[in-house]
N, C-alpha and C positions, 0 to 999 in steps of 0.2 A: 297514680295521681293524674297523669296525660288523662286518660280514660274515663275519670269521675268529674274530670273538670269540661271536655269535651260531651258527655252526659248532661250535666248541670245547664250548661250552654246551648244546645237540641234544646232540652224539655221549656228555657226562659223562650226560645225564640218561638216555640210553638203553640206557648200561652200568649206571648203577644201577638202573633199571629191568630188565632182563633177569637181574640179578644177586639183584634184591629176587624176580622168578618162579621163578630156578632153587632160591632158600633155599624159597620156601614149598613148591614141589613137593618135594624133600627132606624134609621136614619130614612131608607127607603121606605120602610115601612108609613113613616112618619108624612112623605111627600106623596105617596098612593096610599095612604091610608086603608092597612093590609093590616092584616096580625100573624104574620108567617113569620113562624119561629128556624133557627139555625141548623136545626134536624129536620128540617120539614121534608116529608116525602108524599108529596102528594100523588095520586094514582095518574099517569097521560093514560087516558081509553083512546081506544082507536075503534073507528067503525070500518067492519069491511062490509062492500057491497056481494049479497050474496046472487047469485045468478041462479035462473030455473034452466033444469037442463032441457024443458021443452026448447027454449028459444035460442035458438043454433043458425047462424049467419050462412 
């Protein structure tokens, strides 16, 4: 019983948690006017500078 109710309790606090992230991203969304959603994984690219190996210091 400890253990179902201790269950129940995790699962409410992790819907309102996730529910309290999806309002404040909305909310952001709403002031920088984005439409990035709560899964969003967008790609960071990085450039590297690539060197020729004639030019040697």
């Amino acid at each position: 019983m400890k253990r179902l109710l201790y269950f129940c309790f995790f699962r409410l606090k992790r819907l309102i948690s996730v529910a309290f992230l999806a309002f404040m991203l909305g909310i952001s969304n709403v002031f920088l006017q984005e439409g990035r959603m709560i899964n969003d994984s967008r790609k960071n690219l990085e450039q590297h500078e690539v060197e020729n190996e004639d030019d040697k210091l």
